[in-house]
N, C-alpha and C positions, 0 to 999 in steps of 0.2 A: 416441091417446097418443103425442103428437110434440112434439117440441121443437127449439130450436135447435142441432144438435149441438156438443157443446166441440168447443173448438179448442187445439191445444200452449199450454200455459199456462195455461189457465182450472183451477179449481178442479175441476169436473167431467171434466177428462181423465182421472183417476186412480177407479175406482170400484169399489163392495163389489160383490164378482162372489157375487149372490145372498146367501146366509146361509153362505156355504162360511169367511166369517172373513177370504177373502184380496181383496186389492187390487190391478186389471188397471185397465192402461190402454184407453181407449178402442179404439184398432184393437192386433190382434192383429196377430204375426207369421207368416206361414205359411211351410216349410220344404220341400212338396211337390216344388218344382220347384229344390230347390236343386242338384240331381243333372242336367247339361248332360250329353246324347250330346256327343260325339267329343270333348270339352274335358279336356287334357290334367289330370296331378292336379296339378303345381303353379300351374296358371294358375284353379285350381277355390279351391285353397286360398286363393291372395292375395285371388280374388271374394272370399268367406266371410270370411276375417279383416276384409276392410276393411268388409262390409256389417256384422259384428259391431260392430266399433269404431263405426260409425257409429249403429246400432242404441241403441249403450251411453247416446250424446251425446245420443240423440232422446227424447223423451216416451215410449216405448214401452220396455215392462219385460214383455210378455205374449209369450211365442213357442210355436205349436202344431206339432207333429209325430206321429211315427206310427211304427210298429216296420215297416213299408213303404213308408216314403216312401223313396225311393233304391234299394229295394233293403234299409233294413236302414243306409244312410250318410249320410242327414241323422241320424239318432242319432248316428253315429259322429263327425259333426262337431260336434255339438253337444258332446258329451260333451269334445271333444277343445278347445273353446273354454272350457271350464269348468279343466279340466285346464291348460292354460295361461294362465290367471286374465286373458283378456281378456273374460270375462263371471262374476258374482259373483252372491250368492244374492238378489240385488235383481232377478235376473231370473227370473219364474214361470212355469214351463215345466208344461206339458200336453202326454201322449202319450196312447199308443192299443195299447191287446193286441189282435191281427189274428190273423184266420184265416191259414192254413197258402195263397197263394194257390197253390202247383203244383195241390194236391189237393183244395183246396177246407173242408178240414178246420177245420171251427168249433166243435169241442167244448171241454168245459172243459181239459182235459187240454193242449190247442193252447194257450188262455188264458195255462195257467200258463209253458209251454215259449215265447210268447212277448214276458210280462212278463221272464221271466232273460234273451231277448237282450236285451232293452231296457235294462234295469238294468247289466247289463254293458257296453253301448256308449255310455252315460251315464255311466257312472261312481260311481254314486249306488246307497244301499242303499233308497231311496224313493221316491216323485214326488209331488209338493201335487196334482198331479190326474192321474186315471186313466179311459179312456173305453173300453166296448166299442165296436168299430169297424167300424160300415158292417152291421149285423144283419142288411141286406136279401136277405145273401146267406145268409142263414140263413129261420125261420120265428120268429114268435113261442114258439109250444109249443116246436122245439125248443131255444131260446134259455133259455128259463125252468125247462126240467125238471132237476128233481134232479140233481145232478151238472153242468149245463150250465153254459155261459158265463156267464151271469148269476149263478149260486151263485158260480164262483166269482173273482166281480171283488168278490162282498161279503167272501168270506174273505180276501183280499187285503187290501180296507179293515182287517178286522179285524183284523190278522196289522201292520199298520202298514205293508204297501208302500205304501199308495196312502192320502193326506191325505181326498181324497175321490174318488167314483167316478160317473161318467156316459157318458150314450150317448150318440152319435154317426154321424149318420147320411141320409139323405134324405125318404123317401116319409113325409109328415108323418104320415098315419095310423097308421102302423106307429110312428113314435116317439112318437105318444101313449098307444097302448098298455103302449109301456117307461115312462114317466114317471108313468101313474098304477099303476105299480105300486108306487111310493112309496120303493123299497131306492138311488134317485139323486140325486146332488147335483145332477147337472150335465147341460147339453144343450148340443149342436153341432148344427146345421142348417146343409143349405146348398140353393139356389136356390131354395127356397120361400118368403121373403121377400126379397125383388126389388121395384124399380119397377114388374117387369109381373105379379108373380106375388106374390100373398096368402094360398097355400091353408094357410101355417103359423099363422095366426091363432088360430086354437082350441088348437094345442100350443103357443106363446106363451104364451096366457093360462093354460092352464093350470098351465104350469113356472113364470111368475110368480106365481100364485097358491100354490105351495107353496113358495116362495120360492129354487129352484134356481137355480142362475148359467148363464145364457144366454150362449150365442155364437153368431152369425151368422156364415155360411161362404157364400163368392160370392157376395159382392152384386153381381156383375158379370154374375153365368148363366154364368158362364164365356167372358164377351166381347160379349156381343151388345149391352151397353146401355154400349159404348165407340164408339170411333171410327174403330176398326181394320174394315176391310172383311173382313179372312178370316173374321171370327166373324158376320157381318151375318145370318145361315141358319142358325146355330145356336144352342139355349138347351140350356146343361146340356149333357148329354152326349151331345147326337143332334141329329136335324134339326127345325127350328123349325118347329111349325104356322105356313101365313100369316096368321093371326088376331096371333101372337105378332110374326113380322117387321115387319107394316102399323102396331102399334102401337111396336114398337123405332125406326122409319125416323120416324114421329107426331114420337115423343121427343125424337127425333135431331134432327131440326129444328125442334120448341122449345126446346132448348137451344141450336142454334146461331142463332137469332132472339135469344135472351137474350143472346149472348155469354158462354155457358159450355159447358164442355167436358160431354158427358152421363157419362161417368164419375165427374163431379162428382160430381153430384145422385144416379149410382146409391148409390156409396160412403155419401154423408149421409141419403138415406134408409134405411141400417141404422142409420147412429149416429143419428140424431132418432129413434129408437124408443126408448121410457121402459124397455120393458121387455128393454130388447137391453144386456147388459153388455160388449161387446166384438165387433168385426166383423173377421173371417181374413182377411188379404190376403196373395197370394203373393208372394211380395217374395224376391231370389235376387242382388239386388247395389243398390248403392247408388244409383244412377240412376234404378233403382226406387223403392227407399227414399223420394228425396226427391221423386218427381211426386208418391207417393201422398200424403205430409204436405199437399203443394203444393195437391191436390184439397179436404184437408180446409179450406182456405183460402177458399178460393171462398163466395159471398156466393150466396145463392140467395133471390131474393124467394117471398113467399107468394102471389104470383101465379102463377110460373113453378111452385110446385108444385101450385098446383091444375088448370094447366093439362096439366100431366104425369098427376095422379090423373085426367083425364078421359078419356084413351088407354089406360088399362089394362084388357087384354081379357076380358072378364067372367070370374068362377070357374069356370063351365063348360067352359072350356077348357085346366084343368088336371084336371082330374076325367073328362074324357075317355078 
């Protein structure tokens, strides 16, 4: 299920992010890394205003955050762009209720204690979308037991904080088990669908089959299917099997035989997915901003992708 990905301007840039009613542009904004060590705060703020402003200008109306990204101050920046009306309600913003990270505390009770920071550093008495965050650090059972996280991101829905509510998360199997339990709009994945890695294929089809709005998160792995040598050893958030490197290094030099950058093609293979409504890129200033548009530009023959699908390291090497 692939296609040619939109590019700024086509009609398919703009798309129904699932049955949720709402309208995301094709790649997302991420806010993760909007928080620089030693960066003074007003050389932090001009970043942020000018990448907003620039944000506003561009195809892109989706920004995803987290009541932990920063610390708790990419919300406060956001909030703070709103408030200064250099971002309007044309922009659709996605957060995340997070466990308690000192203590590890993931009950519902944390949920609720930390939708009110959110909502307060935002500025807003609501959000068009609400995700439990990161479960892995929790259990299924106890995610879903009475009283738990899961109960209450649904009373939240129902209380009208949250437009709709979805998870958000990694280890695919684990978020297949949230998704067929039917109480979510919405799904966030990240490095499970990648160039080298497919293992989110089954929660895929399945969140498309109930018609939930998908988002893809790191189609990069976290750097390894770029250009940048410090990431070349790692996928995700550790060290890369050599099964994983010998096919990143494959890549790397089919695309540079093509004359394309392999972050290209990492990036457009989330967006040529039918069933992927929008793809998270971290993005933390303008320079940023425009290589990643600059990538979605790039022409990728249907040869170069089939020679790419043939260096991808078998399943077994994620399920390991």
């Amino acid at each position: 299920m692939t296609k040619q990905p939109a590019r700024p301007g086509d009609d398919e840039w703009i798309r129904e992010y699932g049955s949720t009613g709402i309208r995301v542009s094709a790649l997302c904004l991420g806010t993760s890394s909007w928080v620089r060590a030693g960066e003074d705060e007003p050389t932090a703020l001009r970043r942020i205003a000018d990448l907003a402003v620039a944000t506003a200008e561009s195809p892109i109306n989706f920004v995803d955050t987290s009541n932990i990204y920063g610390g708790g101050v990419s919300e406060q920046l956001i909030g703070d762009l709103f408030r200064n009306e250099i971002w309007d309600d044309s922009i659709v913003l996605q957060t995340k209720v997070d466990r308690d990270v000192p203590t590890g505390d993931f009950s519902g009770e944390q949920m609720w204690r930390s939708l009110e920071q959110s909502l307060e550093r935002l500025g807003v008495d609501r959000v068009p979308v609400l995700f439990i965050h990161d479960p892995e650090n929790t259990t299924f059972e106890a995610a879903t037991e009475d009283g738990g996280p899961v109960e209450a991101l649904v009373e939240m829905k129902r209380q009208g904080l949250a437009e709709n509510i979805g998870v958000s998360g990694g280890p695919a199997d684990l978020m297949l088990q949230f998704v067929e339990t039917g109480v979510f709009d919405t799904l966030i994945n990240h490095n499970r669908m990648t160039l080298l890695d497919r293992s989110a294929d089954q929660l895929y089809d399945e969140a498309a089959r109930r018609g939930m709005g998908i988002t893809n998160a790191a189609p990069y792995g976290a750097g390894i299917l770029t250009d940048d040598p410090r990431f070349a050893h790692s996928y995700a958030y550790g060290p890369a099997a050599p099964e994983v490197i010998r096919s990143a290094d494959r890549m790397r030099e089919i695309c540079r035989e093509a004359g394309i950058p392999l972050a290209a093609a990492a990036l457009q293979y989330s967006m040529r997915d039918e069933r992927i409504h929008s793809t998270v890129v971290g993005i933390s200033d303008v320079e940023r901003l425009h290589a990643t548009l600059e990538l979605v530009d790039v022409h990728i023959t249907e040869e170069t992708w089939a020679a790419l699908a043939a260096e991808r390291p078998p399943l077994e090497v994620w399920q390991g």
